[in-house]
Backbone as numpy.savetxt, mean C-alpha at the origin, in Angstrom:
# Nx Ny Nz CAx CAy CAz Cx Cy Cz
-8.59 8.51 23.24 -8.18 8.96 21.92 -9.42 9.06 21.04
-9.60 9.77 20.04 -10.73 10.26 19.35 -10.44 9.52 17.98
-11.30 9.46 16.81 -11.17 8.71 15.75 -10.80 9.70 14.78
-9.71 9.91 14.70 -8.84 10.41 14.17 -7.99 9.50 12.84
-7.64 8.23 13.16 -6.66 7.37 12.34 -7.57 7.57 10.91
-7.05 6.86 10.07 -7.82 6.70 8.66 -7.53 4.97 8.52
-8.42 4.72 7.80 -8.49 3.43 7.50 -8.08 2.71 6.26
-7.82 2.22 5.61 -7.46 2.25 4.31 -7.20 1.36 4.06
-8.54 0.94 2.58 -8.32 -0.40 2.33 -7.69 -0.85 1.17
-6.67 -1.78 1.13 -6.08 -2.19 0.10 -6.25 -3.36 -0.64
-6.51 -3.30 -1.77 -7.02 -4.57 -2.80 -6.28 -4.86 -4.14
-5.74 -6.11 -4.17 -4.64 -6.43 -5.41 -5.32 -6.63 -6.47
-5.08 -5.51 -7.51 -5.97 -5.49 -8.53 -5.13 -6.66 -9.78
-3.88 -6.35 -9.95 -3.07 -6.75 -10.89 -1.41 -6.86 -10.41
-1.20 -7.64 -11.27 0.80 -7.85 -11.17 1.28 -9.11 -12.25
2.23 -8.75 -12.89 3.01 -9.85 -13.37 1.92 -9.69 -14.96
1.06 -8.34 -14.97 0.62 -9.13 -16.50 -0.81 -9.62 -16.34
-1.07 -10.11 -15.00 -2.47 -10.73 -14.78 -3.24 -9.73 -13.87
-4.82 -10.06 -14.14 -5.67 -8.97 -12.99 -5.99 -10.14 -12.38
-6.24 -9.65 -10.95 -6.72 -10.93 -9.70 -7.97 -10.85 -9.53
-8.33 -11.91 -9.44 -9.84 -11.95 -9.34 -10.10 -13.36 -8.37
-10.56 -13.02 -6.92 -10.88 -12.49 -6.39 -9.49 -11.76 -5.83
-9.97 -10.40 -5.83 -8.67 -9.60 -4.90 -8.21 -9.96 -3.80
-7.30 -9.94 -3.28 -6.86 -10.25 -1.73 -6.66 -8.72 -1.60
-6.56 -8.58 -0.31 -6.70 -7.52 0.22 -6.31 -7.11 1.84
-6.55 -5.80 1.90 -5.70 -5.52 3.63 -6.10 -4.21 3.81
-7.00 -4.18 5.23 -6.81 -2.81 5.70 -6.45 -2.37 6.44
-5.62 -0.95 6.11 -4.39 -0.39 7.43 -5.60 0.84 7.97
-4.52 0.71 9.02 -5.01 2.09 9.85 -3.60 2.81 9.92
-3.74 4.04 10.00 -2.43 5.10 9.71 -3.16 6.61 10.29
-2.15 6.79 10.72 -2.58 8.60 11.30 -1.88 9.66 9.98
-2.60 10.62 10.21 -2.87 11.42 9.12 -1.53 11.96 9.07
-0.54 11.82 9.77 0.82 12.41 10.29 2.21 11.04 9.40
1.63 10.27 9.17 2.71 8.94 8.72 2.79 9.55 6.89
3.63 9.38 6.52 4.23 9.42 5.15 3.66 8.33 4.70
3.54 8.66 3.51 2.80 7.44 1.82 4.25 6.72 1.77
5.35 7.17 2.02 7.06 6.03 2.10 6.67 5.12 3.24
6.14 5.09 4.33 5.37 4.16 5.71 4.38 3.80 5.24
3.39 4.00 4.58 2.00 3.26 4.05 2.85 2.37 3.01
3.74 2.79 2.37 4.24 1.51 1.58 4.86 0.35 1.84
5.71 0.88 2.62 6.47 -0.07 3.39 5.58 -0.97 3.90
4.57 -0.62 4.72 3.17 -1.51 5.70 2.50 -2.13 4.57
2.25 -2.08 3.50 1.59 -2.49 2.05 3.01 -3.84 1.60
3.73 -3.67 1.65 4.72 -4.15 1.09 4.73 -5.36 1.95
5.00 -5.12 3.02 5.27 -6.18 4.12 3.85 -6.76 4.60
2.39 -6.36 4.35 1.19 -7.15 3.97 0.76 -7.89 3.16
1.41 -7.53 2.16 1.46 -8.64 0.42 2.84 -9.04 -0.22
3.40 -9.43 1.24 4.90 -9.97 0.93 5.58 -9.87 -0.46
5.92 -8.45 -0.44 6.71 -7.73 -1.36 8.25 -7.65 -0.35
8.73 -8.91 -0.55 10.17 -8.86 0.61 11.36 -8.42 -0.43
11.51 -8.31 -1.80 12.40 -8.24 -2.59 12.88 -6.69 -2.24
12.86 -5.80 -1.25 12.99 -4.55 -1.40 13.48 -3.60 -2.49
14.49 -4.35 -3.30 15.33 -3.55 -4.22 14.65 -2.75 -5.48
13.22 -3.26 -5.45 12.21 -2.65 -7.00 12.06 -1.27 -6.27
11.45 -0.69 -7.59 11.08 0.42 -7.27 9.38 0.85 -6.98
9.06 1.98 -6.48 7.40 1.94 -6.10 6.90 3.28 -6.24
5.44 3.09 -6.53 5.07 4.50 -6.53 3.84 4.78 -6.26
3.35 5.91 -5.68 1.57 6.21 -5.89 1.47 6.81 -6.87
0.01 6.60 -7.55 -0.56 7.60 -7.92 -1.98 8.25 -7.80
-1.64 9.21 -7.27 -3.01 9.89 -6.81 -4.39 10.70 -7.57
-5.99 10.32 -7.17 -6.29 11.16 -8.27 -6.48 12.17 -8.70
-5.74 13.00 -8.41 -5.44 14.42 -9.35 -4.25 14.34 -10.15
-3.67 13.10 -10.35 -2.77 12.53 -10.72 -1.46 12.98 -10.20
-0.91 13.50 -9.07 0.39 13.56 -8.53 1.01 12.12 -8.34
1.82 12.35 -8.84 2.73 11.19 -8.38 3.61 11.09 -7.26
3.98 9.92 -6.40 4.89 10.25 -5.14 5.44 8.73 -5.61
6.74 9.00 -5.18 7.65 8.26 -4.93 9.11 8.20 -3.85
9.97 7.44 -3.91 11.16 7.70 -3.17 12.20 8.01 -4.45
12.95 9.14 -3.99 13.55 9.11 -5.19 14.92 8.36 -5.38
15.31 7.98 -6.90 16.22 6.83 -6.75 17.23 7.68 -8.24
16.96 8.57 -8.50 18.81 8.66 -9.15 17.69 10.10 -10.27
18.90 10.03 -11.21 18.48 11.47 -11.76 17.77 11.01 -13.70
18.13 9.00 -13.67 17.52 8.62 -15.04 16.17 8.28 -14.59
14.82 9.44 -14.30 14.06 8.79 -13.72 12.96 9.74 -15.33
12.61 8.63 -15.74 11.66 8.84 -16.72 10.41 8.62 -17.12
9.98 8.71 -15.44 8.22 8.66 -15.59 7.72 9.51 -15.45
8.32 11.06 -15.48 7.53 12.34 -14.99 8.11 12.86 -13.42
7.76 14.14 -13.16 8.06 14.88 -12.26 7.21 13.95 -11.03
8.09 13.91 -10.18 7.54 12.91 -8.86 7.55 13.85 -7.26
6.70 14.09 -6.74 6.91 14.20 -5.06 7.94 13.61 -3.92
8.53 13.81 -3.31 9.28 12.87 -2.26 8.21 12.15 -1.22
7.98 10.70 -1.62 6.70 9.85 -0.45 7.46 9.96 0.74
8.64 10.21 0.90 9.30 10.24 2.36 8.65 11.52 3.12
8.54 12.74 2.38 8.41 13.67 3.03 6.67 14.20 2.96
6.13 13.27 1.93 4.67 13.49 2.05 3.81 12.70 3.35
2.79 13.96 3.62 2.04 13.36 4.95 0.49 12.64 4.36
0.37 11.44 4.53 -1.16 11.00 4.53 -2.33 12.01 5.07
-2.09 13.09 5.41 -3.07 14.30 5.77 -4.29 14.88 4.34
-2.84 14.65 3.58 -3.48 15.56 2.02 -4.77 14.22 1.39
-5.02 13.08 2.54 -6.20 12.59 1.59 -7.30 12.25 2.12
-8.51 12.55 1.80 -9.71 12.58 2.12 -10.49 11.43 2.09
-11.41 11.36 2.61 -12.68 10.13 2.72 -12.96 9.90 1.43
-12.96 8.57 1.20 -13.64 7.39 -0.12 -12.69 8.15 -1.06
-11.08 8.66 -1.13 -10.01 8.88 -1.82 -9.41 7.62 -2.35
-9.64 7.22 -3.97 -9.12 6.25 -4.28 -7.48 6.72 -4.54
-6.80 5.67 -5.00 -5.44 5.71 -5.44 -5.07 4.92 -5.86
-3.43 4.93 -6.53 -2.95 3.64 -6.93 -1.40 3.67 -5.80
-1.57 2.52 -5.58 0.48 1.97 -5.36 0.68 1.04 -6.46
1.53 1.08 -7.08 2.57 0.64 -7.83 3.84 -0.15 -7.18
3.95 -1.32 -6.74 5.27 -2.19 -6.49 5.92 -2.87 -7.58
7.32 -2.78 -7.88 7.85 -3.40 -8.95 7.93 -2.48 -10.45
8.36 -1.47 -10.69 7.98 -0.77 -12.00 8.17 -1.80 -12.92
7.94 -2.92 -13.37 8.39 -3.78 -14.34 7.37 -4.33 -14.18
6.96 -5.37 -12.80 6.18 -6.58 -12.95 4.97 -5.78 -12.41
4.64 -5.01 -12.45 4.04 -3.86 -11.58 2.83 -4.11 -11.12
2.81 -4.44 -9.52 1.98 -5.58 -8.62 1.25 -3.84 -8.19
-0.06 -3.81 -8.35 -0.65 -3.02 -8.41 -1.80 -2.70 -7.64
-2.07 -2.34 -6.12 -3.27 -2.19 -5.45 -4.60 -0.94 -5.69
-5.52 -1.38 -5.49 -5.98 -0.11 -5.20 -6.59 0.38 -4.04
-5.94 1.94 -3.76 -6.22 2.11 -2.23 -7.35 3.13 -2.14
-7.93 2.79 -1.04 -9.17 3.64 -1.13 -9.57 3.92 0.49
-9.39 5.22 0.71 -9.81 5.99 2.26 -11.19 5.07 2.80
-11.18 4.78 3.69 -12.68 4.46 3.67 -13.59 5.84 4.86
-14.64 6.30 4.46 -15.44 7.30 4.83 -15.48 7.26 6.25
-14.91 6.93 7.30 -14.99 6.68 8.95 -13.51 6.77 9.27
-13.64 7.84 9.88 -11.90 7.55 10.60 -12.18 6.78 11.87
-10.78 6.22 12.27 -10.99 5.39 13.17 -10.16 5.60 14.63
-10.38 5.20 15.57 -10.00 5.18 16.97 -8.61 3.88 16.85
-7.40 4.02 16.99 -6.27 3.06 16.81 -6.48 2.31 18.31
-6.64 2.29 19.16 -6.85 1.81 20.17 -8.14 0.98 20.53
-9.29 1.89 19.77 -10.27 0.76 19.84 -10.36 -0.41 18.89
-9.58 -0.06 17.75 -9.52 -0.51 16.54 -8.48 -1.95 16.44
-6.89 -1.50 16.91 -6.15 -2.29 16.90 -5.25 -2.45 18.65
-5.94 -2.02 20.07 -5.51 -1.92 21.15 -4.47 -1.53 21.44
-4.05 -1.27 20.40 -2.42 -0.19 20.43 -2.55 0.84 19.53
-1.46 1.95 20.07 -1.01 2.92 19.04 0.18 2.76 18.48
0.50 2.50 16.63 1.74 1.76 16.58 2.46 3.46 15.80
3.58 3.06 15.88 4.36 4.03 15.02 4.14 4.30 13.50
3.92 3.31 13.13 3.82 3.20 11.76 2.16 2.80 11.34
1.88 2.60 10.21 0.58 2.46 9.57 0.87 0.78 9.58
-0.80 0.18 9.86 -0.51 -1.30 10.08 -1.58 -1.95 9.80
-1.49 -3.02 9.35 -2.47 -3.55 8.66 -3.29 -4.57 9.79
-4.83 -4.33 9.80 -5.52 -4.80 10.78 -6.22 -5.81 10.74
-6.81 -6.14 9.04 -7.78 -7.01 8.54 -7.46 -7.31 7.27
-7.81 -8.91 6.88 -6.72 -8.93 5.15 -8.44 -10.34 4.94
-7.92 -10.19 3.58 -8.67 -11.31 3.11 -7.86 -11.85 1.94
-7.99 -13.38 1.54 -7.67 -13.30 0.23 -5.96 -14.15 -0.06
-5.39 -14.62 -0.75 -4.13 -15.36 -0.87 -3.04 -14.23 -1.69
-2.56 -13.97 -1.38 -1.54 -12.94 -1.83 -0.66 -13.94 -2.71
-0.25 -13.58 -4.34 0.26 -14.37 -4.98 2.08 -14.15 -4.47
2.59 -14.83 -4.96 4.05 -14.95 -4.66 4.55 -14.02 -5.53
5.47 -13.09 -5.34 5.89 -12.00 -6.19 6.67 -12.31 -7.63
7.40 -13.10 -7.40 7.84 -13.95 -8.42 7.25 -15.07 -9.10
6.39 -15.21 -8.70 5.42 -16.43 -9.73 5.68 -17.47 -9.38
6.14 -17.98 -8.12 6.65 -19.41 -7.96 5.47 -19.56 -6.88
5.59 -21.15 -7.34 3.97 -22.59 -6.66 4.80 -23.15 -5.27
4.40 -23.04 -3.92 5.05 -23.93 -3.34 4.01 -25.29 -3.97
5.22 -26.39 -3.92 5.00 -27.28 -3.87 4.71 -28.19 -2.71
3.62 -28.88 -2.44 3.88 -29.44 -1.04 3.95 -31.03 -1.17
4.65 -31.88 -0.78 4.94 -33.22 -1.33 4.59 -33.97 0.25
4.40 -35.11 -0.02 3.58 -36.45 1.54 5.34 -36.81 1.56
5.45 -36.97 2.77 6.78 -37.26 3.25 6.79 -39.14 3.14
C-alpha cells in the first residue's frame, strides 16, 4: 500500500469556558475517502466525548461549515452534510476547527500534517474508519467532574 492515508493531528484547545494548557492531544490516520461525520466520531471516542446526544461541528478555513444535520431550528448558518462530506477536500498543514457540545463547546484544533501516511506501516492494519494512533496529554472529563480516589 502506498502513503496515501492523511494524518491528522488533534489538540484540545478549549471547553467548558477554559483554554487547556498543556493541550492533550491525538493523531488519526484516515483515508481521504472517510467522511468528517467518521473523523468525528474517532475524535469523540479519543477525548471521551461518550455523552453522544450534543451537537458537533467543523469549521473549515474558508470557513464552510459541516455538520450532521439535526432539525430545521438550526441557527448557526447554512451547514454541509459531514455525513456525506469526503476528507479528500483537505490538503497538507490544513488547519480546522471541531466543535463538540454547541454549549460547553470542547473545541480541538485539527491540522493535516504535510506527509501522508502508509496505514499499514503506520498502524499494521487497514481500519474502516479513521483512528487514532498516538495521543499525549489528560483529556479533561466532559462534564467537569474529579475522580476522586480514596485508600481503602
Amino acid at each position: 500500500m502506498t502513503r496515501t492515508w492523511l494524518s491528522i493531528r488533534v489538540e484540545l484547545v478549549e471547553g467548558r469556558g477554559a483554554r487547556l494548557w498543556p493541550r492533550p492531544g491525538r493523531i488519526f490516520a484516515a483515508a481521504r475517502g472517510h467522511t468528517f461525520a467518521a473523523l468525528a466520531t474517532a475524535i469523540d471516542d479519543a477525548l471521551a466525548h461518550w455523552d453522544r446526544a450534543h451537537l458537533h461541528e467543523f469549521r473549515l478555513a474558508d470557513g464552510t461549515r459541516l455538520t450532521t444535520p439535526y432539525g430545521d431550528d438550526d441557527n448557526l448558518g447554512p451547514a454541509l452534510d459531514d455525513r456525506r462530506m469526503k476528507l479528500s477536500r483537505l490538503r497538507p498543514r490544513e488547519q480546522f476547527l471541531y466543535t463538540f457540545d454547541l454549549g460547553d463547546d470542547w473545541t480541538p484544533l485539527c491540522t493535516v500534517e504535510p506527509e501522508r501516511i502508509d496505514p499499514m506501516e503506520t498502524l499494521g492494519i487497514v481500519p474502516d474508519v479513521p483512528l487514532a494512533y498516538w495521543g499525549w496529554g489528560t483529556v479533561p472529563d466532559h462534564y467537569g467532574r474529579r475522580l476522586q480516589l480514596r485508600p481503602w
